[in-house]
C-alpha positions in Angstrom: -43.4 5.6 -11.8 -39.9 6.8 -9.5 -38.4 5.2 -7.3 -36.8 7.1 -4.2 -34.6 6.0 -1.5 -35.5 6.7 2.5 -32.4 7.4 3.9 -31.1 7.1 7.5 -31.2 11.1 8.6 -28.4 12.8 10.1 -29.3 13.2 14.1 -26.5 15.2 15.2 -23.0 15.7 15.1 -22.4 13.3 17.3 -24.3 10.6 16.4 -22.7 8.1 13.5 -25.7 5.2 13.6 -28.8 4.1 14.4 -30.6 1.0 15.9 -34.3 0.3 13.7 -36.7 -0.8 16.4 -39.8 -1.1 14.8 -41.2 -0.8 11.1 -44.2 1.5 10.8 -45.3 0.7 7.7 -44.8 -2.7 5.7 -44.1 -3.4 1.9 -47.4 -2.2 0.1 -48.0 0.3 2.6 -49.3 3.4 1.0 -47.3 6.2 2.8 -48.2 10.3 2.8 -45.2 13.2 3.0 -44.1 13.3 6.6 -45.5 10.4 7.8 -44.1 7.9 9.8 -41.8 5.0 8.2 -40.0 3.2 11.3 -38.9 4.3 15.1 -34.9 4.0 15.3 -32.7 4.5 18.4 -29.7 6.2 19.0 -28.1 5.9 22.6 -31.0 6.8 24.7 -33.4 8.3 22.3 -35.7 7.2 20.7 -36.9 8.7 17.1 -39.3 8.5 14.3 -38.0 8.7 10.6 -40.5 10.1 8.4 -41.0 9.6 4.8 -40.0 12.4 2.1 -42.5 11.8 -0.5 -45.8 10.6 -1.1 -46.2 6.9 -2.7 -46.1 3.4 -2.0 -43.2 1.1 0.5 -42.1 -1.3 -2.2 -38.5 -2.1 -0.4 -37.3 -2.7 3.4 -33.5 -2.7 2.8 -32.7 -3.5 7.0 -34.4 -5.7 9.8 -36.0 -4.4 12.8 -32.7 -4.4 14.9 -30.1 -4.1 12.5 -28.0 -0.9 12.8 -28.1 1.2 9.8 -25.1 4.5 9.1 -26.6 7.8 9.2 -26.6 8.6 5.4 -27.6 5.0 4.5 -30.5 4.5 2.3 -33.2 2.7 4.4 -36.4 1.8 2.1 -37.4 2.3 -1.4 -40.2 4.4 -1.9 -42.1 4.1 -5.3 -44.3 7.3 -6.5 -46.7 8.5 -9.1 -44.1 10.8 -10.6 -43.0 9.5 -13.8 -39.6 8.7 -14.8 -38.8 11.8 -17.3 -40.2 14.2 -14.3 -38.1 12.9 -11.7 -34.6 12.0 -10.9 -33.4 8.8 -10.8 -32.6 6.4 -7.6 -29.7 8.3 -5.8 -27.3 6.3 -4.1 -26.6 6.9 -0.5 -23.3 8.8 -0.7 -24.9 10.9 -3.4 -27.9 11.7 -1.1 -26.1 12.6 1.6 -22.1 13.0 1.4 -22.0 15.1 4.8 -23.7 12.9 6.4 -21.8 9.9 5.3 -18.3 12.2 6.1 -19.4 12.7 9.6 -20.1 9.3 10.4 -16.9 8.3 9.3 -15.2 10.9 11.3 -17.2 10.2 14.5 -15.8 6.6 14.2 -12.5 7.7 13.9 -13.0 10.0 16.4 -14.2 7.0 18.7 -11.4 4.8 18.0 -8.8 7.9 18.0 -10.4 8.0 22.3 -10.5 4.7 22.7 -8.8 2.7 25.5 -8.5 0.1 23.7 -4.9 -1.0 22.7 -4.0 -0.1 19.1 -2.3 -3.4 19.0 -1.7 -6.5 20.7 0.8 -9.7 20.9 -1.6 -11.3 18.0 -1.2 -10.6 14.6 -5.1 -9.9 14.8 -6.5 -7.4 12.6 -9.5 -4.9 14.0 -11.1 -2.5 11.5 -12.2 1.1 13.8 -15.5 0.2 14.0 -14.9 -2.8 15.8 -12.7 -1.3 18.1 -15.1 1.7 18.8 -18.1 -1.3 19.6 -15.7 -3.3 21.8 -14.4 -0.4 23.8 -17.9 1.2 24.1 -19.2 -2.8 25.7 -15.8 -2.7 27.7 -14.6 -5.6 25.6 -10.9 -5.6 25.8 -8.8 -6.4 23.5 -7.7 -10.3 25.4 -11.5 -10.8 25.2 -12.3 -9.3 21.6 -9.4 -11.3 20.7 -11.3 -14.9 21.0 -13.8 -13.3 19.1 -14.4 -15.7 15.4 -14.3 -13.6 12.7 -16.3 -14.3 9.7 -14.4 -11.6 7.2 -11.3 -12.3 4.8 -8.1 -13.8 6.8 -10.5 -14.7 9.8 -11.0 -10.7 10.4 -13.8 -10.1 12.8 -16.5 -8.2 11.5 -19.0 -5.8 12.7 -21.8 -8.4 12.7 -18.9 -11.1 14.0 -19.2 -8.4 17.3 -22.4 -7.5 17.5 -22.8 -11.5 17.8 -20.8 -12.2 20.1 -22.4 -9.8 22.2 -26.2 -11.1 21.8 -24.4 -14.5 23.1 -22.5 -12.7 25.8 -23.1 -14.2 29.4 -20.8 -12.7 31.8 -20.6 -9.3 32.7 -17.7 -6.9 31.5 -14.2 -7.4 31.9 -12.1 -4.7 32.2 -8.6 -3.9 30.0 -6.6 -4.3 33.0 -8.9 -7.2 34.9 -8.5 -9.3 31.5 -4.9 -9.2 31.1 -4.4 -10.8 34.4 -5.4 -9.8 38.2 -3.4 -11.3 40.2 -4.6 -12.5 43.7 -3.0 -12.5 46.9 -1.8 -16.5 46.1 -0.7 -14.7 42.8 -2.9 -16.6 40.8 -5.0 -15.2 37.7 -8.2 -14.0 38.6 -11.5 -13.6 35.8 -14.0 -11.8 36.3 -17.4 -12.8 35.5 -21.2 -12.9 36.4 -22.1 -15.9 38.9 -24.9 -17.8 38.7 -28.3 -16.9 39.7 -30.8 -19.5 40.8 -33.9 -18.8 40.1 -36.5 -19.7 43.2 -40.1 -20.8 42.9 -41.9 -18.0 42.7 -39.6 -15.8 41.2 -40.9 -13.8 37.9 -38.1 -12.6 35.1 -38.6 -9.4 33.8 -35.9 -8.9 31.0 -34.6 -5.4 31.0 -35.3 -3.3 28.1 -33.0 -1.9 25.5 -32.3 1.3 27.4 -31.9 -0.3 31.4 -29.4 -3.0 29.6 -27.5 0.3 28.1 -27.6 2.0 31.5 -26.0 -1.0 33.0 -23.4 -1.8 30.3 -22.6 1.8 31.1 -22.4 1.6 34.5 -20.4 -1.4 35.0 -17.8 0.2 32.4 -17.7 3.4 34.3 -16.9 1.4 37.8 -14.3 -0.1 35.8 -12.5 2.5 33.8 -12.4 4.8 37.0 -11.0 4.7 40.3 -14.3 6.5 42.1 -13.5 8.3 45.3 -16.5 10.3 47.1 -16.0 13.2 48.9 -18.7 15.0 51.1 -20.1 18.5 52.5 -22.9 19.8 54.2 -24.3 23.4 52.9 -26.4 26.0 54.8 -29.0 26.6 51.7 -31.3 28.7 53.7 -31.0 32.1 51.6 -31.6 29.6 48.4 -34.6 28.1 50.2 -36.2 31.9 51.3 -35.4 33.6 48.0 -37.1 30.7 46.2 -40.3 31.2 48.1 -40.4 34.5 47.7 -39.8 35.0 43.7 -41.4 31.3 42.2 -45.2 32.9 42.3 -44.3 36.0 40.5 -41.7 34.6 38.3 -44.4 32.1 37.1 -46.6 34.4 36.6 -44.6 36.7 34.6 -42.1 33.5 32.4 -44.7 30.8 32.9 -42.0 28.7 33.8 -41.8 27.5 37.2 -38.2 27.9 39.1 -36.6 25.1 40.9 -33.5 24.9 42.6 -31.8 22.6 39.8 -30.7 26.1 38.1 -29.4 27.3 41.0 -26.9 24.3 41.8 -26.2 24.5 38.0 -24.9 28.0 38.3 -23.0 27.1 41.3 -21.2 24.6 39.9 -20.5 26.5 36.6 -18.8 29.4 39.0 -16.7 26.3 41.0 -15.8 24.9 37.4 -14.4 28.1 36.3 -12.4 28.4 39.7 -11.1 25.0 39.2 -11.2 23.7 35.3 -9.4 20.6 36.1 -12.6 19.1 37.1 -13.6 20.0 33.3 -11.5 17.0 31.9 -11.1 14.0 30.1 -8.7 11.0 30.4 -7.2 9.6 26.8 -5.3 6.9 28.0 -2.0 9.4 29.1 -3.5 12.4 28.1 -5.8 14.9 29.8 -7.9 16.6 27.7 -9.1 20.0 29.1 -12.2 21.1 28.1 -13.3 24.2 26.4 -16.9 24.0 26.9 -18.8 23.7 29.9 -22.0 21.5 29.5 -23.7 20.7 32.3 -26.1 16.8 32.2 -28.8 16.7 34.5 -29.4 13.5 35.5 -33.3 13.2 35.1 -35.6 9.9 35.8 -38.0 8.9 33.3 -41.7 7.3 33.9 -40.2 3.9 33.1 -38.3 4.4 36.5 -34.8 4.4 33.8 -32.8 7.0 33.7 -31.6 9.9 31.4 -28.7 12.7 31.2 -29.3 15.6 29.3 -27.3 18.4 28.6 -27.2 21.8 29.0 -24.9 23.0 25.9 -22.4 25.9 27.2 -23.8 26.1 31.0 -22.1 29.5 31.7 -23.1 31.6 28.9 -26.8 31.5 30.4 -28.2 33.7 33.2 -30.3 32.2 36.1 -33.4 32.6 33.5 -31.9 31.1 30.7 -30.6 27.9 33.1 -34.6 27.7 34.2 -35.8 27.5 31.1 -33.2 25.4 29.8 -33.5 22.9 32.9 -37.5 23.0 32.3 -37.9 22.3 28.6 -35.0 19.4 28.9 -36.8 18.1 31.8 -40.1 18.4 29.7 -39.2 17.1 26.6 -36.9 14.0 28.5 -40.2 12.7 30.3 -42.1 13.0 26.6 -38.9 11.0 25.1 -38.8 14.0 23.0 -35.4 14.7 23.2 -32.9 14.9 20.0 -29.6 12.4 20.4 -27.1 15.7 20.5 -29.1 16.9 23.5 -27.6 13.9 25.9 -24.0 13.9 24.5 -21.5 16.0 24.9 -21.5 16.7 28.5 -18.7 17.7 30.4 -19.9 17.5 34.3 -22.9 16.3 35.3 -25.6 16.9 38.4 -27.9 14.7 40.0 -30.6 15.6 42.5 -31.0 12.0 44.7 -32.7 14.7 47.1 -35.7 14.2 44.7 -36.5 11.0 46.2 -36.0 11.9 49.9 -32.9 10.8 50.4 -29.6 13.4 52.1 -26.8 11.6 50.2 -25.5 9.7 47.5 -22.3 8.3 45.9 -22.9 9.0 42.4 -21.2 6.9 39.5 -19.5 9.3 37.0 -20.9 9.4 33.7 -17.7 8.5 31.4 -15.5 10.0 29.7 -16.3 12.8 32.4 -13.7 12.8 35.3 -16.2 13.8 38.4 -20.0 13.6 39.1 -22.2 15.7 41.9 -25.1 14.7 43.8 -27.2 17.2 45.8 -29.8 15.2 48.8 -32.7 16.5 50.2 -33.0 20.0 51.5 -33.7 19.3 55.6 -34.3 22.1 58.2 -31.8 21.3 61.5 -31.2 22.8 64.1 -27.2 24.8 63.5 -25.2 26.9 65.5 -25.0 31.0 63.9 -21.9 33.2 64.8 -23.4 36.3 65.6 -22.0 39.4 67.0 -23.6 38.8 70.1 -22.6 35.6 70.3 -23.5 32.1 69.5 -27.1 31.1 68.4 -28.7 27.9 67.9 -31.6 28.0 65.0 -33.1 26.0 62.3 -31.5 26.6 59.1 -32.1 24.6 55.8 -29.6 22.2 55.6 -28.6 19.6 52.0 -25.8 17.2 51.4 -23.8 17.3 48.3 -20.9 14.9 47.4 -18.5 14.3 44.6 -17.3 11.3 43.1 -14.3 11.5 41.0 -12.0 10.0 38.9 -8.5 9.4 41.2 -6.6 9.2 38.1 -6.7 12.8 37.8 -8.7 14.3 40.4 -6.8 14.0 43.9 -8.4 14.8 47.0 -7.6 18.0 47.4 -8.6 19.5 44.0 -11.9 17.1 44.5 -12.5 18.2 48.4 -11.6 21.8 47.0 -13.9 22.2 44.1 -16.9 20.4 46.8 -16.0 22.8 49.4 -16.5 26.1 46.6 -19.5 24.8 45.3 -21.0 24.5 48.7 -19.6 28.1 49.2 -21.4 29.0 46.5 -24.4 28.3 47.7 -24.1 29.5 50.9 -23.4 32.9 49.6 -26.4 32.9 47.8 -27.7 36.9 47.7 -31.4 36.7 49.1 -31.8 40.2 47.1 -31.1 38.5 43.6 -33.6 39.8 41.2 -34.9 37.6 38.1 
């Protein structure tokens, strides 16, 4: 008999860890090649890890819940094999030292963007990992301070953190709000959750893993950036006619129906190339420019939460290539089929709030991006055409879009600017496109 080690697969380039939700299979489970073990998680995704040999499940080495290191061996897997035609147990590292090197790195990387401070008036040690958790919960460093640590010299460990959080009651406090607000009386202000009552009658529905991600999230995002919105109207009327007349034949001959997500995506590629300062990130003083443009298209799932994927290098796809791109994320996000390097990495993202009949929203930017557009629902109205003649009142198809954007970086008039070229964009939209 061999003994073989599961180990936690590498997901992406991106992604340094993984969340077990559920075991599959139990000790003294018998388990066939590519089979199912246990469902991890991984930001918003959801995964299956299945098993590389044939044999029997004589070892769980993590909890449901614990968060394993990609590269990490996982279970033991006992086989018929015997011992002088196989190779021995392999250690994690030796199984997979890429893996294990790109975790480490992505952790650097995390604490290398961190906004967290590298140090503080305490003589308080934090390992990177730590820092990367806190700063990704919006734990600052006042708050991750009073934190008990567990490890040598009182150090606060990585399940010191993760502890703390399970306990946590009150709602994020910001860097800034936690070193001291100051009210108008000048006194120190702390922000935290209040109370709820609950009323007779009431039922409590506790949100699930991914709605209590969205709203960590969320709340960190309202926090980090100054949001400002900015707002035009666009004439989509050529959009609206071409639409009609090329979705029945283009179905016919791609099988893939055409919607006008990849229409606003190409507009806003064309606006991000005439203003790339919208392509940014904030690193505390630093502005990093981006290379790459990758587009996230905020898409809701059955379960009424919500999901960004991304579509990887936006402007190097024609108006076919964005359709299909736009349909099989859109597909494969409602099957939670999605890999975890297909919702990171985005640099802008687009969200339709038009899908549910409303004209206009004031989107909340998906950090670390710098500016977020909404698009509402396409209405005919009644508008006044310059014509040569004259004047004309007629019914043209009219949509809201707004901006919200970071006011570190993005002052009104490059965020009323890039808004105003977008719209252009679409307004300019050649009826005679062929695709």
């Amino acid at each position: 008999m061999a003994q073989v080690e599961l180990i936690m697969p590498k997901m992406g380039e991106s992604v340094a860890e993984a969340t077990i939700i559920k075991w599959v299979k139990n000790v003294g489970d018998t388990v066939e090649m590519d089979e199912t073990v246990l469902e991890i998680a991984t930001d918003k995704v959801d995964s299956e890890v299945p098993s590389s040999v044939e044999g029997v499940l004589v070892k769980l080495l993590f909890n449901e819940d614990d968060i394993v290191q990609v590269g990490e061996a996982i279970a033991i897997i006992e086989t018929d094999a015997s011992a002088s035609n196989s190779t021995p147990i392999v250690t994690a590292k030796e199984e997979a030292p890429k893996a294990v090197e790109v975790a480490e790195e992505i952790i650097e990387k995390a604490v290398e963007a961190s906004t967290l401070a590298k140090s503080s008036d305490s003589n308080k040690f934090f390992s990177p990992l730590v820092r990367s958790i806190a700063q990704e919960e919006g734990i600052s460093i006042a708050e991750l301070e009073t934190v008990s640590g567990t490890g040598k010299d009182g150090r606060v460990t990585k399940k010191d953190i993760l502890a703390y959080l399970s306990n946590r009651t009150s709602a994020p406090v910001s860097v800034l709000a936690a070193k001291a607000s100051k009210s108008s009386t000048g006194t120190s202000v702390q922000i935290s959750a209040p109370a709820i009552p609950v009323m007779e009658g009431d039922e409590i529905i506790e949100m699930d893993r991914m709605r209590k991600m969205i709203a960590n999230h969320m709340v960190m995002s309202k926090h980090v950036s100054p949001h400002v919105t900015s707002f035009v109207e666009a004439d989509v009327t050529n959009i609206v006619n071409w639409r009609n007349k090329v979705k029945d034949e283009f179905f016919k001959r791609e099988g893939e129906k055409i919607t006008f997500t990849p229409i606003f995506v190409d507009a806003v590629v064309k606006a991000i190339k005439d203003f790339p300062m919208i392509n940014v990130a904030v690193d505390g003083t630093n502005i990093i420019k981006r290379k790459h443009i990758n587009i996230g298209m905020a898409a809701a799932l059955p379960s009424g939460n919500l999901i960004v994927p991304v579509i990887k290098d936006a402007d190097q796809k024609n108006m076919i290539g964005l359709t299909k791109a736009v349909n099989d994320l859109a597909r494969r996000a409602r099957g939670n089929e999605l890999k975890p390097d297909e919702i990171s990495g985005g640099t802008f993202t687009l969200t339709n709030v038009g899908g549910f009949g409303n004209v206009m929203g004031t989107p909340i930017i998906n950090q670390p991006q710098v500016a977020i557009m909404a698009v509402g629902a396409i209405v005919k109205k009644p508008a006044v055409i310059e014509t040569e003649m004259g004047d004309v009142i007629a019914i043209r198809h009219k949509m809201f879009c707004s901006l919200s954007y970071d006011h570190r970086v993005v002052d009104g008039s490059l965020g009323g600017m890039f808004l105003k070229r977008f719209a252009d964009y679409l307004e300019a939209f050649d009826p005679n496109t062929n695709i």
